[in-house]
LOLUM-849478 format. One record per residue (C-alpha): residue number from 1; residue in one letter; x, y, z. Coordinates in Angstrom, 3 decimals. Example, Ala and Ser with C-alpha at 12.3 -4.5 7.8 and 13.67 -1.06 7.14 Angstrom:
<atoms>
<atom drenti="1" mipa="a" X="12.300" Y="-4.500" Z="7.800"/>
<atom drenti="2" mipa="s" X="13.670" Y="-1.060" Z="7.140"/>
</atoms>
This chain:
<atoms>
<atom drenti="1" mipa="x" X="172.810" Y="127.015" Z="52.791"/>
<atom drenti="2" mipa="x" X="170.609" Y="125.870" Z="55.818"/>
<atom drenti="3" mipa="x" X="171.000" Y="123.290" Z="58.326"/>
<atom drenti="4" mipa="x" X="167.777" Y="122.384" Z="57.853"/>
<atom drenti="5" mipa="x" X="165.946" Y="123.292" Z="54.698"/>
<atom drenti="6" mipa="x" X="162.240" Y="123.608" Z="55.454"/>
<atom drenti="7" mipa="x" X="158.639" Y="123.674" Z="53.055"/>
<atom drenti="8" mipa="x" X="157.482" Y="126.414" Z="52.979"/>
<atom drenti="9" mipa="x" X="154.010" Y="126.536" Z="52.291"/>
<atom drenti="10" mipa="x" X="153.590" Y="129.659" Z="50.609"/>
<atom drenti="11" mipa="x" X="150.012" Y="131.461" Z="49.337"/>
<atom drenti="12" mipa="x" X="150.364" Y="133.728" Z="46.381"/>
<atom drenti="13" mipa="x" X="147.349" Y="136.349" Z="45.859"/>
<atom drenti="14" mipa="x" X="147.349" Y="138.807" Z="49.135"/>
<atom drenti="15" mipa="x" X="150.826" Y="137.205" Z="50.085"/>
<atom drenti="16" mipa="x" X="153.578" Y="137.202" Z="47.147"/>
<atom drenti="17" mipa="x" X="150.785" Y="138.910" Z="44.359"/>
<atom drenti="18" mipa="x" X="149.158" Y="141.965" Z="45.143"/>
<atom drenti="19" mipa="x" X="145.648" Y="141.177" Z="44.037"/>
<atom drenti="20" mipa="x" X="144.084" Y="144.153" Z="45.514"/>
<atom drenti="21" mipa="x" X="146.588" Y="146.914" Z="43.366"/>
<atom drenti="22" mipa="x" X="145.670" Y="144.387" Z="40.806"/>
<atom drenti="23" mipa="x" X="141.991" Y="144.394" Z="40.250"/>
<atom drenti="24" mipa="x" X="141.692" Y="148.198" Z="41.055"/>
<atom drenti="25" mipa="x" X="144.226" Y="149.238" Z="38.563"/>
<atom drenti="26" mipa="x" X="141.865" Y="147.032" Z="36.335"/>
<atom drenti="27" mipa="x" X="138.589" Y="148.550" Z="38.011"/>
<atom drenti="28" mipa="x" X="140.358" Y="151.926" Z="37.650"/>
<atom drenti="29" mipa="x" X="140.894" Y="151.234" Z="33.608"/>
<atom drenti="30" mipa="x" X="137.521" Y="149.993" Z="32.865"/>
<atom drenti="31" mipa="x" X="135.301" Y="151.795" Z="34.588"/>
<atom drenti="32" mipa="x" X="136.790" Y="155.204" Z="35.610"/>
<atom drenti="33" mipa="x" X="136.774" Y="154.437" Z="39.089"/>
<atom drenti="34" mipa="x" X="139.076" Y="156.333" Z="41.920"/>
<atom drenti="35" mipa="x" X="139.487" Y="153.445" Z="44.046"/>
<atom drenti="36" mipa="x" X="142.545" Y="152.491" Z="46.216"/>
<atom drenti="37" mipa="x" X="143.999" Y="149.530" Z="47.644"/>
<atom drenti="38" mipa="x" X="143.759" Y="150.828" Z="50.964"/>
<atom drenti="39" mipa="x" X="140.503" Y="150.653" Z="50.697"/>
<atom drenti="40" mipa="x" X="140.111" Y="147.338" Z="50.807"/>
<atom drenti="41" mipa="x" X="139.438" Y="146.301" Z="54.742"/>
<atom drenti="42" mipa="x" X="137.141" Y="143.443" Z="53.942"/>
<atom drenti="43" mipa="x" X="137.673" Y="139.769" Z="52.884"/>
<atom drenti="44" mipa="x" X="134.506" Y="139.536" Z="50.813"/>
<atom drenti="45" mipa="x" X="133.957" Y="143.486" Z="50.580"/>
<atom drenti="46" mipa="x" X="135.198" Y="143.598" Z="47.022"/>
<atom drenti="47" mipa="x" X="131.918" Y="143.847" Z="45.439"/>
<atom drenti="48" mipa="x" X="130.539" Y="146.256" Z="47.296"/>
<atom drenti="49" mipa="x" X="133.760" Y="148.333" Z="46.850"/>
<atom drenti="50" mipa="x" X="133.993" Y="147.210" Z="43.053"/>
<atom drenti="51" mipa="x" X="129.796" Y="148.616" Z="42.461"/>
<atom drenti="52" mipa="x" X="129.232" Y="144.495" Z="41.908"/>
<atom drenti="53" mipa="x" X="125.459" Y="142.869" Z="42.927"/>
<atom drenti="54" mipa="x" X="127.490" Y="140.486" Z="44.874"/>
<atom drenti="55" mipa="x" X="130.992" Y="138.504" Z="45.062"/>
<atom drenti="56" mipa="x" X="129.545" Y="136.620" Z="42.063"/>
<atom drenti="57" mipa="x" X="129.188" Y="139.332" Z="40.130"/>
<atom drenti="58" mipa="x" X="132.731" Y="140.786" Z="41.256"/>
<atom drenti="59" mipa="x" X="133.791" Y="137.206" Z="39.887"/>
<atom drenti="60" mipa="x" X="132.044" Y="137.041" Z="36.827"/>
<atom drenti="61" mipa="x" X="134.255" Y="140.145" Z="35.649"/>
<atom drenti="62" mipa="x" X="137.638" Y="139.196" Z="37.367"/>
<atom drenti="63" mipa="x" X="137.487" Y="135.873" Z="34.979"/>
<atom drenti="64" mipa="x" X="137.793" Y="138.101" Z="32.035"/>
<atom drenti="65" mipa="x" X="136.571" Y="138.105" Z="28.526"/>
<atom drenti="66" mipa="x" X="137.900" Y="137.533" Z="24.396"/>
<atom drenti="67" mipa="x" X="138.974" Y="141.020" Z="24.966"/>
<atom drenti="68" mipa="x" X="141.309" Y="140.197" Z="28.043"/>
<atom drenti="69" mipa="x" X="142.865" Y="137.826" Z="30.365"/>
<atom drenti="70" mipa="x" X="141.666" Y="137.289" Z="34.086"/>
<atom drenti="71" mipa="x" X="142.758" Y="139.249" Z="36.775"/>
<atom drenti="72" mipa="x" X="145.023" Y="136.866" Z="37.692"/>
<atom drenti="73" mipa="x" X="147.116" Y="137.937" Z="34.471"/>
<atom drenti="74" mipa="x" X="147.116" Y="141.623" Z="35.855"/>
<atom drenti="75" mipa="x" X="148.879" Y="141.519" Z="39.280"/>
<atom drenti="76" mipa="x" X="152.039" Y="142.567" Z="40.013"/>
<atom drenti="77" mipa="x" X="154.137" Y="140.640" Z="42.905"/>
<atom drenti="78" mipa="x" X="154.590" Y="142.699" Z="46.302"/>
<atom drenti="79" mipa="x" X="157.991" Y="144.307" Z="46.803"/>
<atom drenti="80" mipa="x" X="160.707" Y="142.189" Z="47.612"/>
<atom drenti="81" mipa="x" X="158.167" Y="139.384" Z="47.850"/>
<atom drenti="82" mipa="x" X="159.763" Y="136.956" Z="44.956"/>
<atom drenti="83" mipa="x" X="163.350" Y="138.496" Z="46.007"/>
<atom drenti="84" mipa="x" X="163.204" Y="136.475" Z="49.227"/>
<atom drenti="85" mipa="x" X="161.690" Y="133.453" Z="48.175"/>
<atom drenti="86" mipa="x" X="164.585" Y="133.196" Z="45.601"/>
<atom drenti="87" mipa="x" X="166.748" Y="133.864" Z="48.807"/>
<atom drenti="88" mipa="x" X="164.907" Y="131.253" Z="50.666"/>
<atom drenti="89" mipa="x" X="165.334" Y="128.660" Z="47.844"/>
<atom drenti="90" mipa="x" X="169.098" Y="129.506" Z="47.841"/>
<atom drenti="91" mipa="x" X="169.528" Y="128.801" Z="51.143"/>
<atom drenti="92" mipa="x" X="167.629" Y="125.425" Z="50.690"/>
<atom drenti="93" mipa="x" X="164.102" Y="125.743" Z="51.491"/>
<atom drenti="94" mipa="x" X="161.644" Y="124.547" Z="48.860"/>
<atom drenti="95" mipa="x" X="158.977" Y="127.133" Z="48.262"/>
<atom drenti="96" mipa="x" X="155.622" Y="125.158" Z="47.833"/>
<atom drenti="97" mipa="x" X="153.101" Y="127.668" Z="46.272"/>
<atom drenti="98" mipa="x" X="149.350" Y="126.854" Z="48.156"/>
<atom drenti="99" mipa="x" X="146.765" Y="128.794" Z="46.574"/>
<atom drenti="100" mipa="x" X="143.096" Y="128.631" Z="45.843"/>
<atom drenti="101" mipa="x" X="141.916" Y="129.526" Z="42.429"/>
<atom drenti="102" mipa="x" X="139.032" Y="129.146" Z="40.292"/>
<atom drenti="103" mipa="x" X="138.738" Y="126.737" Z="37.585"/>
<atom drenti="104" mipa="x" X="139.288" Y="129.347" Z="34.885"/>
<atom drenti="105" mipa="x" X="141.886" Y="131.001" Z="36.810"/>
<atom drenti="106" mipa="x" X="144.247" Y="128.104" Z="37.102"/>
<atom drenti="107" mipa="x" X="145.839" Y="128.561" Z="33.173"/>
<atom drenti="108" mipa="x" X="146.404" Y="132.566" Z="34.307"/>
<atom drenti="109" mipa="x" X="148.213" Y="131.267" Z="37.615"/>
<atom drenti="110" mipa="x" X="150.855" Y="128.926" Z="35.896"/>
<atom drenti="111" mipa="x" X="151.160" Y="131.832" Z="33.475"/>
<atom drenti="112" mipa="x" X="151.994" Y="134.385" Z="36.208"/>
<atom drenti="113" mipa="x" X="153.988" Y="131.846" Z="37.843"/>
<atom drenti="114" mipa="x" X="156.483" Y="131.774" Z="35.210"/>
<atom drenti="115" mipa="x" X="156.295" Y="135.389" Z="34.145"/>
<atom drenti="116" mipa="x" X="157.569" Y="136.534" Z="37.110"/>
<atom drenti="117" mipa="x" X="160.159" Y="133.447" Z="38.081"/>
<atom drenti="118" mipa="x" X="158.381" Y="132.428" Z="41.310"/>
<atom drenti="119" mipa="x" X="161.075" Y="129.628" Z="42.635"/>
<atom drenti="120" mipa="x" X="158.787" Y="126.387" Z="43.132"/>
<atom drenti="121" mipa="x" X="159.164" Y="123.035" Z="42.057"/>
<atom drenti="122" mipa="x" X="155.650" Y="122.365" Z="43.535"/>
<atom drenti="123" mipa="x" X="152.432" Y="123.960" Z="43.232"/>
<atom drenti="124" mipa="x" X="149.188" Y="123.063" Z="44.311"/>
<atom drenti="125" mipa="x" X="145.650" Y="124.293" Z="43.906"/>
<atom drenti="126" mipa="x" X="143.415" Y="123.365" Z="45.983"/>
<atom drenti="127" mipa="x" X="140.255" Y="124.558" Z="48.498"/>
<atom drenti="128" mipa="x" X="141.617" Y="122.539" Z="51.407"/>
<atom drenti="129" mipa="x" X="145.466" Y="123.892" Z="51.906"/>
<atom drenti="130" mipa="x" X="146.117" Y="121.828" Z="55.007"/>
<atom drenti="131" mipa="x" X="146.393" Y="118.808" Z="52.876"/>
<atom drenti="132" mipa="x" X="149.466" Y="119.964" Z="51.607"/>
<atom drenti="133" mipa="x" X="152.059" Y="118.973" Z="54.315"/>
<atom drenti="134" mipa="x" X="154.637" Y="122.182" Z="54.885"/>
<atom drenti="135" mipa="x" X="157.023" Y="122.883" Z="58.118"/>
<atom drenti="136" mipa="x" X="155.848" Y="126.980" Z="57.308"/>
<atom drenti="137" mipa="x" X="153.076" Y="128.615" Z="55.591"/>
<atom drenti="138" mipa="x" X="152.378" Y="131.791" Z="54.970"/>
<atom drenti="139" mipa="x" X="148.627" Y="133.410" Z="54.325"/>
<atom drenti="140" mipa="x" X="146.581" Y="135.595" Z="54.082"/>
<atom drenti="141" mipa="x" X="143.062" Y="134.212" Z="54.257"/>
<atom drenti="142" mipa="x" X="140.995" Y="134.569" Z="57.612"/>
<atom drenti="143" mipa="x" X="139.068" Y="131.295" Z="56.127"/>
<atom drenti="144" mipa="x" X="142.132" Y="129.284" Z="56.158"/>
<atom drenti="145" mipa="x" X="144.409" Y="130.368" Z="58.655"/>
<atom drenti="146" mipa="x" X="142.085" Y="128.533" Z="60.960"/>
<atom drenti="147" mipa="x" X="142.116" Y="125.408" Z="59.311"/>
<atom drenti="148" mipa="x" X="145.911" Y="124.816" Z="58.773"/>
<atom drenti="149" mipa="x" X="146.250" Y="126.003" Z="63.217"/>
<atom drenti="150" mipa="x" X="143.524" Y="123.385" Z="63.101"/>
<atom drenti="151" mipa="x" X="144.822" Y="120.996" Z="60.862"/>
<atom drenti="152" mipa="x" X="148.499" Y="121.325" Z="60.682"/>
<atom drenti="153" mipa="x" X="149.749" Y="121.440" Z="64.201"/>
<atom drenti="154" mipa="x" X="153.330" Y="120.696" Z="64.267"/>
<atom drenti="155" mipa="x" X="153.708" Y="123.216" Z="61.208"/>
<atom drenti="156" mipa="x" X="154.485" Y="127.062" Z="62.060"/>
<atom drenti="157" mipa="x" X="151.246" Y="128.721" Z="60.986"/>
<atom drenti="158" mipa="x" X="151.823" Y="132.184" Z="59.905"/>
<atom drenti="159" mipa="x" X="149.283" Y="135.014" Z="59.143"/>
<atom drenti="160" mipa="x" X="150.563" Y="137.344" Z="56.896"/>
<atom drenti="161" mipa="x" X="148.802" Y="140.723" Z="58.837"/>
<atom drenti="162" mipa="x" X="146.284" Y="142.491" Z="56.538"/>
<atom drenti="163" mipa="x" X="143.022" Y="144.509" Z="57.514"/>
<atom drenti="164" mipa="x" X="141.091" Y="141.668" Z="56.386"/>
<atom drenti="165" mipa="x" X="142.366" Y="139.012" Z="59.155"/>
<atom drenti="166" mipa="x" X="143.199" Y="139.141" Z="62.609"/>
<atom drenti="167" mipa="x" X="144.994" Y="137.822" Z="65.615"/>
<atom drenti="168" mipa="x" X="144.864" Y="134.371" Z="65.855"/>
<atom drenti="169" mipa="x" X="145.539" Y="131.984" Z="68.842"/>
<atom drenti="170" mipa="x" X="148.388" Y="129.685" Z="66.761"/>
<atom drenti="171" mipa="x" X="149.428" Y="131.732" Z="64.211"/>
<atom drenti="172" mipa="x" X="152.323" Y="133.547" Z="64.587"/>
<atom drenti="173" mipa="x" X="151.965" Y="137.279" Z="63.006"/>
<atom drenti="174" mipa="x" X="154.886" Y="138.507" Z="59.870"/>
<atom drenti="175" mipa="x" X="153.867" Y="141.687" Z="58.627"/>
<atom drenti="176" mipa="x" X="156.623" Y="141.867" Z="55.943"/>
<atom drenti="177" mipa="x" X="158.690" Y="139.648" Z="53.913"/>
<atom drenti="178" mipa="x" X="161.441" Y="140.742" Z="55.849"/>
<atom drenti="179" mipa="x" X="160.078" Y="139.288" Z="58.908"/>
<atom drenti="180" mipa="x" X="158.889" Y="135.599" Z="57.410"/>
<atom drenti="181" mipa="x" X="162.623" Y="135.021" Z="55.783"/>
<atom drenti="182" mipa="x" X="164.236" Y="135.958" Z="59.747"/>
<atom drenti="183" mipa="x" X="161.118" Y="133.568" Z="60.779"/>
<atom drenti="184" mipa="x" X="162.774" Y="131.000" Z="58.498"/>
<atom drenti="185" mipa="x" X="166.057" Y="131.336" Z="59.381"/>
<atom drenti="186" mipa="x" X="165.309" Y="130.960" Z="63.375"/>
<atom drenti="187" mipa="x" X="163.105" Y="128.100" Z="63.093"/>
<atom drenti="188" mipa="x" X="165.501" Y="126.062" Z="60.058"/>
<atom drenti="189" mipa="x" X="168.605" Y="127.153" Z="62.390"/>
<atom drenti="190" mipa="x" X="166.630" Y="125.895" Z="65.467"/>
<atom drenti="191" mipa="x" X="166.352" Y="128.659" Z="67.642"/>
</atoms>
């Protein structure tokens, strides 16, 4: 168990879901496409990618139909993403999921939460994740990295390193889930 058990302020789609693999399997299904998640270098390139009018558009379609659930019902979790945060809870850091969803998204979420036994006590949904107080977060988005450097200044900020965000003075790069749990460990241990 830690000496310290931290919060861990944790993002799910890009970070612990792999939203990308997700929709394109989807896009792949429904419309015969040949896309690939590599493909994706763009925040807000999806619709362009996905054929879409506009992000909208690409919205519009993610938030599903009678005939099937959102997309946020059809992603699968990254490797050895939920692995480690069970590893993290058991050594005695509470896992506080951060994420920003749309209003019709947020019954899919909770369902994907417990499908695929994410270990949190706390979740929160919200537009403005710096108002969740962490000691660690982890995310993806080049929108809110900013804000919780910003915002959050005693917390360790870290950028989980995709094509869509970059380098950013007071963020500290992890590039696996390998990486974030020895991030963990060094900073709850104190070193």
């Amino acid at each position: 168990m830690a000496s310290n058990g931290l919060r861990l302020g944790i993002d799910l789609d890009g970070v612990v879901a792999d939203f990308n693999a997700g929709w394109i399997k989807l896009h792949r299904e429904e419309f015969g496409s040949d896309l690939h998640p590599s493909m994706v270098q763009t925040w807000d390139g999806l619709a362009e990618l996905g054929g879409f009018d506009d992000m909208p558009a690409f919205w519009a379609w993610a938030k599903g139909s009678d005939l099937r659930p959102s997309i946020f019902r059809h992603l699968e979790p990254f490797p050895t993403a939920v692995d480690t945060l069970r590893r993290l809870r058991d050594e005695g850091h509470s896992i506080v999921v951060i994420t920003t969803k749309p209003q019709w998204a947020i019954t899919d979420t909770f369902r994907w939460l417990a499908d695929n036994e994410i270990p949190t006590r706390e979740v929160h949904i919200s537009d403005v994740k710096s108002e969740v107080e962490c000691d660690i977060y982890l995310d993806d988005s080049p929108h809110v990295l900013p804000d919780l450097i910003a915002n959050r200044p005693n917390a360790t900020v870290c950028r989980f390193v995709r094509p869509w965000n970059h380098p950013l003075d007071g963020a500290t790069d992890v590039g696996s889930w390998s990486a974030f749990h020895t991030l963990v460990t060094e900073r709850s241990s104190g070193s």
